[in-house]
C-alpha positions as a printed Julia matrix, in Angstrom:
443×3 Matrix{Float64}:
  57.37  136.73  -128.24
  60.04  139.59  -128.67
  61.94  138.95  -132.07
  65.47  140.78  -132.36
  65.61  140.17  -136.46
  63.91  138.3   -139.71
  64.67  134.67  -139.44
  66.53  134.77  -142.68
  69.06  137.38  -141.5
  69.84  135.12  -138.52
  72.76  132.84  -137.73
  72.49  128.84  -136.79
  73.69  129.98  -133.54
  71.18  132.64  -133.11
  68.66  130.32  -133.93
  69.74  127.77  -131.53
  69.54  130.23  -128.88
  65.97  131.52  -129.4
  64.79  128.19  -129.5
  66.1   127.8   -125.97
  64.87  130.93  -125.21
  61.5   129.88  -125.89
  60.97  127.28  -124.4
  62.51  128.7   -121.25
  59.46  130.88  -121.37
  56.9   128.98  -122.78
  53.95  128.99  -120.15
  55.5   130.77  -117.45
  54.09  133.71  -118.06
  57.79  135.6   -117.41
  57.57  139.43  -117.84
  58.06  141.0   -121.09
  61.19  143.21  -119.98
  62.78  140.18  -118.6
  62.25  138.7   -122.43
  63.47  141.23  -123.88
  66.61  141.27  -121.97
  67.29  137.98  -123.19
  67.2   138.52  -126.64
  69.41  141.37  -125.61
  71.74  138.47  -124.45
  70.7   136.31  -127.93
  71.93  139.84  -130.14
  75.38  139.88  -127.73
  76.2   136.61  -128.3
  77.62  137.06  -132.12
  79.72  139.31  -131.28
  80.74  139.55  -127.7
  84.39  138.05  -127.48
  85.28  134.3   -126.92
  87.56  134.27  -123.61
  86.94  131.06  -121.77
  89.41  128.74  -122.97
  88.19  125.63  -122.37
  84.48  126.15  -123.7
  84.32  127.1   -127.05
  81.04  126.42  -127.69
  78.2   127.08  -125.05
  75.24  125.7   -127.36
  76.27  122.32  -126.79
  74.94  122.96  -122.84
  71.5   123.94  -123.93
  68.69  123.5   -121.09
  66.76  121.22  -121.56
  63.22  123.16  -120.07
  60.88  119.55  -120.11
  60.74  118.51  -116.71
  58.83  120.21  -114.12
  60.01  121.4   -110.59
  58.43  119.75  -107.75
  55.78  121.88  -105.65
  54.73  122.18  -101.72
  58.32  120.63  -100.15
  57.76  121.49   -96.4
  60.17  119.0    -94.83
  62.76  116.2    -95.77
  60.51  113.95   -96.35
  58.45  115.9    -99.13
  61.41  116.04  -101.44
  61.11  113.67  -104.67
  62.69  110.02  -104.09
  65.39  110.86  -106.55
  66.57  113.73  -104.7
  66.27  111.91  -101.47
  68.43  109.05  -103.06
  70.95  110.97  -104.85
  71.49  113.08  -101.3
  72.2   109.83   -99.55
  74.41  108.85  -102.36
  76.83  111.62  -102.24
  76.82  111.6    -98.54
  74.95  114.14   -97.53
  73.97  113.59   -93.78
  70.87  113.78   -92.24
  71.5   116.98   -90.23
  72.25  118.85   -93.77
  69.67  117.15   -95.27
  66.86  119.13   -93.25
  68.52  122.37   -93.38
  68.9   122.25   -97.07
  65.33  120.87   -97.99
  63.88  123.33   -95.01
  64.66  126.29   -98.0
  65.22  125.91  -101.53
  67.25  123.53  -103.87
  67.51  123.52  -107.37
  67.43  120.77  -109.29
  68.47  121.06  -113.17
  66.55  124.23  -114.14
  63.83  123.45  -112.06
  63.6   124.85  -108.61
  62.13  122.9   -105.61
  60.67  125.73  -103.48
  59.93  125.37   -99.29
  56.86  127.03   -97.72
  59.37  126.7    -94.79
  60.31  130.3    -96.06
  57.46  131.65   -94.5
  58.48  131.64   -91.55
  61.37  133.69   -92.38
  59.37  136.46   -94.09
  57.89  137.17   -91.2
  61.5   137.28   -89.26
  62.0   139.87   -92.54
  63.66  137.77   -94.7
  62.7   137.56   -98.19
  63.96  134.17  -100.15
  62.14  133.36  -103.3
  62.78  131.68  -106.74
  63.93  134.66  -109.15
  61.22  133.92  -111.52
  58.63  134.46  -108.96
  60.73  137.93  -107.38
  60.99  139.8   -110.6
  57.19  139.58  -110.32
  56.21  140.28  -106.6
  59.3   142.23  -105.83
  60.58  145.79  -107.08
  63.71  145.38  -105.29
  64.77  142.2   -107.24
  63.51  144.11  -110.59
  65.74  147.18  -109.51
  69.0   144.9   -109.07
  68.82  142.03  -111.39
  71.47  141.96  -113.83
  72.54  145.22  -113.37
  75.9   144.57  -112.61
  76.84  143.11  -115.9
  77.65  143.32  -119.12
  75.84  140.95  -121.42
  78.42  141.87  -124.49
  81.37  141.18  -121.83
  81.57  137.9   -123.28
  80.09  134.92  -124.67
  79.27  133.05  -121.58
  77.86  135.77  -120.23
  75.4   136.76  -122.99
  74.81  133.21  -122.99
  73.56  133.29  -119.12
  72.08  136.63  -119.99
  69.39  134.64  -122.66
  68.96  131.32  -121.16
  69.52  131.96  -117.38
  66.8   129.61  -115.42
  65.93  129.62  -111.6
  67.93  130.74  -108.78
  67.01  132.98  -105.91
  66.28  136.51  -104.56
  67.21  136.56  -100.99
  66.43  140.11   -99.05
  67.32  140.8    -95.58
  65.34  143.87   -94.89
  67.25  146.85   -92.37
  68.53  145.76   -89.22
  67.72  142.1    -89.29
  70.21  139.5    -88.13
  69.57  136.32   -89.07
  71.56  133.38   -86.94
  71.02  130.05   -88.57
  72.29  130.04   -92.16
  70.02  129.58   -95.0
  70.82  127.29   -97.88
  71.02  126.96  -101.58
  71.61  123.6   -103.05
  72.01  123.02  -106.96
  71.8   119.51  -108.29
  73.03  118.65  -111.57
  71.5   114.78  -112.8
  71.21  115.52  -116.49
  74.16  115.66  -118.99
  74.79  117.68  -121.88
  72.64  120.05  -119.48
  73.43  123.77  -118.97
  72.29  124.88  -115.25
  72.23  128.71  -115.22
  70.66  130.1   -111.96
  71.31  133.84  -111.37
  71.03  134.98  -107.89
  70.53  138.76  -106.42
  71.46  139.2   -102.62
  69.83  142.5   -100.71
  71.26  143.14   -97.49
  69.77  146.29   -96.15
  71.2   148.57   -93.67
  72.96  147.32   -90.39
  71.31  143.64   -91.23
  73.19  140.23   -90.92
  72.78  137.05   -92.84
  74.5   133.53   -93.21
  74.32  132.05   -96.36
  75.57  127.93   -97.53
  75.64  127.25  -101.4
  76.16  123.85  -102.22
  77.06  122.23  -105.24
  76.94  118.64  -106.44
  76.05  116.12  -109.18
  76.29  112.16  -109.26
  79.37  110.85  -110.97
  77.46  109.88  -114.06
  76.7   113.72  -115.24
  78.79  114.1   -118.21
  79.91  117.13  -120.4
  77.48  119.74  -118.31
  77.8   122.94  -117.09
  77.4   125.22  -113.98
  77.06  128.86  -114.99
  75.56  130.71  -111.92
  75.72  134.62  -111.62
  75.78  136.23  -108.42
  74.86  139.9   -107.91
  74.96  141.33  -104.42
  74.28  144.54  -102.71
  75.85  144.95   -98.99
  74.09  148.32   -97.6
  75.91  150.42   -95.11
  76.5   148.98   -92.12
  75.48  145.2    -93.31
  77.58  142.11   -93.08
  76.91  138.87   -95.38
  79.21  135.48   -95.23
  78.9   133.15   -97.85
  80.23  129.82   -98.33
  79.92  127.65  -101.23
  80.64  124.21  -101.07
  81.37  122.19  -104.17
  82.44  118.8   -104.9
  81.45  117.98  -109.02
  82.62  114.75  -110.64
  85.19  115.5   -113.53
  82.92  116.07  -116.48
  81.36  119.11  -115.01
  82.16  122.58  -115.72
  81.53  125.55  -113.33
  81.63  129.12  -113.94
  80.49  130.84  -111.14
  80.82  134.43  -111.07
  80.14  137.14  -108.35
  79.8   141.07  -109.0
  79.46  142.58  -104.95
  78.85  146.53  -104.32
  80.12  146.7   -100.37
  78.32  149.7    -98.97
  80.1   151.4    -95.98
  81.26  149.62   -93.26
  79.71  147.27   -94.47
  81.17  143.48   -94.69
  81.29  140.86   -97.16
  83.46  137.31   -96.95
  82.83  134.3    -99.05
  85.02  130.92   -98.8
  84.64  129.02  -101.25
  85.34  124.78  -100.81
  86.07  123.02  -103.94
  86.83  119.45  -103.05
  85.69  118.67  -106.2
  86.35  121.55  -109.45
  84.84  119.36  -111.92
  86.36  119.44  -115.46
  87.26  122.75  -115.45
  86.5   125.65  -112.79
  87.1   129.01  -113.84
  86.0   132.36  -111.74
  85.56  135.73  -112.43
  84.54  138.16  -109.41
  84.62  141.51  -109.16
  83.76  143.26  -105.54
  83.18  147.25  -104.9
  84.01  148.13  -101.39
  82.97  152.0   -100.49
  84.56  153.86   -97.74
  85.55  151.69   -94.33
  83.91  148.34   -95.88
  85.91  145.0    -96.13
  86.19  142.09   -98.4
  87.43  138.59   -97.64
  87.63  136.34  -100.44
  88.66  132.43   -99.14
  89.41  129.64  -101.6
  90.36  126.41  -100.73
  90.83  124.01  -103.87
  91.52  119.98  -104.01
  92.22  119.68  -107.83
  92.65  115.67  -108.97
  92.36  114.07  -112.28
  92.96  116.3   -114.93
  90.88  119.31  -113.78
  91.74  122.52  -114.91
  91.06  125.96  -112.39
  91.77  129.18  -112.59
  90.77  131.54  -109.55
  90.58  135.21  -111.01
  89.14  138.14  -109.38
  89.28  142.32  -108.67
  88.72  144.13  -105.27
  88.17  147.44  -105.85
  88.97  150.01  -103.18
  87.24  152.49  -103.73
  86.29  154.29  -100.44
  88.65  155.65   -97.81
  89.69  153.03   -95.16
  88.34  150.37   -96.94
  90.25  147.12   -96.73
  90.55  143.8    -98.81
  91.9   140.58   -98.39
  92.26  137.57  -101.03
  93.76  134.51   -99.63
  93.54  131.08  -101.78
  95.2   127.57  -101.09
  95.37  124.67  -102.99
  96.5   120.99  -103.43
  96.93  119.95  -106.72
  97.28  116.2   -107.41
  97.89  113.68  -110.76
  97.66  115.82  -113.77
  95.5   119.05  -112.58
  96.76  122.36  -112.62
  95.32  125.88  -110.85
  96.06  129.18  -111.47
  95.48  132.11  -109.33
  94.89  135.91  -110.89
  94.14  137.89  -107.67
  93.99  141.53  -107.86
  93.7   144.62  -106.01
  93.17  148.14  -106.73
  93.52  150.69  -104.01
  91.96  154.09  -105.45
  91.46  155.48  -102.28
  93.63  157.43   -98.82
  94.17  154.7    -96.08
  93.36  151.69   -98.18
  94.69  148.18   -97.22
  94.67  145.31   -99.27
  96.68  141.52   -99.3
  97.07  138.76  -101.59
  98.36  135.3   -100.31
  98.87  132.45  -102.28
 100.11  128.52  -100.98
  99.82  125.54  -103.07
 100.69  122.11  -102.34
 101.78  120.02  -105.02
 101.8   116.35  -104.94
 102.34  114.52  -107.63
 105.1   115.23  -111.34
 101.83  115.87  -113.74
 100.02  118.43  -111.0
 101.2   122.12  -111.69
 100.25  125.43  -110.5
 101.02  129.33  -111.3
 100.61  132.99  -109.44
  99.74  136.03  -111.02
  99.02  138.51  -108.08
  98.17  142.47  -108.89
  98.58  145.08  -106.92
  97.48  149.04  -108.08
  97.44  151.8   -106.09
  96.66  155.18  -107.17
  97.23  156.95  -103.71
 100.27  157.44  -101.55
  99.11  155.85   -98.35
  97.39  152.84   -99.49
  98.6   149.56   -97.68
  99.0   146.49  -100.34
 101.17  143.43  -100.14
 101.08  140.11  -101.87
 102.74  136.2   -100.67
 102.77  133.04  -102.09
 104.58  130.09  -101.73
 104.74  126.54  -103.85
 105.97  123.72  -102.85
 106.16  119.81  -102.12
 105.75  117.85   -98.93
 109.33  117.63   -97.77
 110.86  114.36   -96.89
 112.01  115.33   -93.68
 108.21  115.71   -92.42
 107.28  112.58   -94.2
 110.3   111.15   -92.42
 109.3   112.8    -88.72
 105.63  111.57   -89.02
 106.73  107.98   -90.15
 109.15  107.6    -87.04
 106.36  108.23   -85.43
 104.61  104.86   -86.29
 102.27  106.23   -88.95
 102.85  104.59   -92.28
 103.26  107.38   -95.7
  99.66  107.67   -96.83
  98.93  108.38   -93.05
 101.65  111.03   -92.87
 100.77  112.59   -96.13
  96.98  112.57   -95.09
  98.03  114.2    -91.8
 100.26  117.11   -94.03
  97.53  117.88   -96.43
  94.67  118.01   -93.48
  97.59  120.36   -91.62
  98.09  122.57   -94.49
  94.04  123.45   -95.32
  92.48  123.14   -91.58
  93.7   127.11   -91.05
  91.35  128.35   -93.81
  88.31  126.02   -93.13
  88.17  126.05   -89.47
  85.75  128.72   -89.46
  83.21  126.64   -91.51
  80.16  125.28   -89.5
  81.18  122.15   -88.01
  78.17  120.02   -89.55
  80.3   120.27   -92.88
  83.66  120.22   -91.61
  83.87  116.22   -90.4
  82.29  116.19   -94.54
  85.06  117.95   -95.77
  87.95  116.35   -93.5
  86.51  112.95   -94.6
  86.84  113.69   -98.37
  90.26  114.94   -98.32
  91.18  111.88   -96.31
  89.54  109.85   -99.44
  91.3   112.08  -102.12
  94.65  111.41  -100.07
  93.95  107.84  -100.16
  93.53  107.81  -104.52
């Protein structure tokens, strides 16, 4: 076991971590560099700077490392009966079902791998759980957590320490992959802190699909999701990812993406929060070299009194690169969301756009705007929107003439006002989606 200091010099906090740390580790026989670069995280964690403002102390989310991940899942019905149950509870159908448990879910900090991925190795893509890539692959040692700093703050020298599962997924040159592959993480344990970091590969001129859902029963309490995302989009290569999440209010998420964009090369996540949890609070940062584009989605249904804030930095950095950031929301009772977008052009012929709508419906519900814009070039092309507002009593008024009553006409609005930014989705998870913002609508 690495040690970072005597025991006496160390701080109750320090102490708290290390204990996590080891029993993280204990019996998995992790490599010694991937120790070593979480007591890296453990010494950061002091004295990196406190910036989340809703989570002022991360200890309280410590993993707990007891159970054990179930082995040899090949199909549906191979998954434990408490997975299968809690699926059918949320509402999962059965056509999501098989896609999700034909790859790789994670429950808690235990990951329930699918031989199914064999089949894709030999199509030449690569999707393991990260503990088992840092040891078979170099190019998931080479990449993982090099894109950030573990002193950045405390939540991330937190993950840094006590990060546990996730995935390596590696599309090698040239491959294009049709049916999307799936992530799923479950969260059934409270006071539980579910870290999985995940490195993306996407070689040369290769094409992947990627779903990410997120979900936990409404009896989770006080836990949080603290996922790190690092991906590398070689020349030439396109990745879409969507992430789908729908947590009950006592759940916190943090998930964070840092995205190199090789050139002319193509990277778009939308990101579905029908559900932010507690709090929901982002953090991406995206690198786009010379004729590459970004397209960063969010949709967000904030209720109760959830709080979210949507941050995030494209950097332009090559010539003719281009990126967009467009975000709506619908904020109901007491929640409020905040949007931080930013772009920096640093390079000739450089195009970039910020739009923000938000839909507010009810006195308590509140949202705010903070779009950036930087250019340092002449000829770069940047422009920002957004636009807040209420449903108007004229359409109410229109709609109900028409025979519908007001929670029909106000369910007809809100469906009206997201359907142009999730229209894209695939359709076995938009009649999932329409359905819960009908519910939502209804209280």
């Amino acid at each position: 076991m690495v040690a970072i200091n005597n025991s006496s010099t160390k701080s109750p906090k320090e102490v708290s971590i290390e204990r996590g740390i080891e029993k993280i580790t204990e019996g998995k026989d992790e490599p010694e560099w991937v120790t070593e670069l979480r007591y890296r995280g453990l010494k950061a964690f002091e004295s990196a700077p406190q910036t989340d403002p809703i989570i002022s102390n991360p200890l309280e989310f410590l993993a707990d490392q007891d159970k054990t991940p179930a082995e040899g899942i090949e199909s549906l019905d191979d998954l434990p009966q408490e997975t299968k149950d809690l699926l059918d509870e949320l509402g999962i159908n059965e056509m999501e079902q098989r896609a999700i448990a034909g790859l790789t879910i994670q429950d808690g900090t235990g990951m329930i791998d699918s031989s199914f991925r064999e089949k894709w190795e030999k199509k030449g893509v690569i999707m393991a759980p990260m503990n088992e890539a840092l040891k078979r692959y170099p190019e998931a040692r080479e990449r993982f957590m090099k894109l950030y700093d573990p002193a950045a703050n405390k939540l991330a020298a937190y993950h840094t320490a006590v990060w546990n599962g996730g995935v390596f997924l590696w599309v090698k040159e040239g491959v294009k992959a049709e049916i999307p592959l799936h992530l799923f993480f479950l969260i059934q344990q409270e006071a539980l802190a579910q870290a999985p970091h995940i490195v993306i590969l996407a070689e040369p001129n290769s094409e992947i699909k990627l779903i990410e859902g997120c979900t936990s029963p409404i009896l989770s309490k006080h836990s949080l999701h603290l996922d790190m995302t690092e991906a590398y989009i070689e020349e030439g290569a396109k990745l879409d990812l969507t992430v789908l999440q729908n947590w009950p209010e006592y759940v916190h998420t943090r998930p964070t993406q840092r995205v190199k964009v090789g050139r002319d090369a193509q990277f778009s996540i939308t990101s579905v929060g029908l559900g932010p949890g507690k709090s929901n609070i982002t953090d991406p940062q995206y690198w786009v070299e010379e004729g590459g584009r970004v397209d960063v989605n969010s949709i967000i249904l904030a209720r109760e009194e959830s709080h979210v804030d949507l941050g995030g930095v494209i950097h332009l950095e090559g010539e003719d690169s281009t990126g967009i950031n467009n975000s709506k929301a619908v904020i109901m009772d007491d929640s409020e969301v905040i949007t931080r977008g930013k772009i920096n052009a640093d390079a000739s012929g450089t195009k970039g756009h910020i739009s923000c709508d938000g839909l507010v419906m009810d006195d308590g519900a509140s949202m705010e705007t903070y779009p950036g814009l930087s250019s340092r070039v002449e000829d770069a092309e940047l422009s920002h929107e957004a636009a807040i507002g209420e449903i108007k009593e004229e359409e109410l008024f229109y709609l109900m003439s028409r025979g519908l009553d007001e929670e029909e006409a106000t369910q007809l609005i809100v469906q009206g006002f997201v359907e142009p930014a999730i229209e894209d989705l695939p359709e076995e998870y938009l009649s999932e989606i329409r359905k819960i913002i009908e519910l939502t609508v209804k209280g």
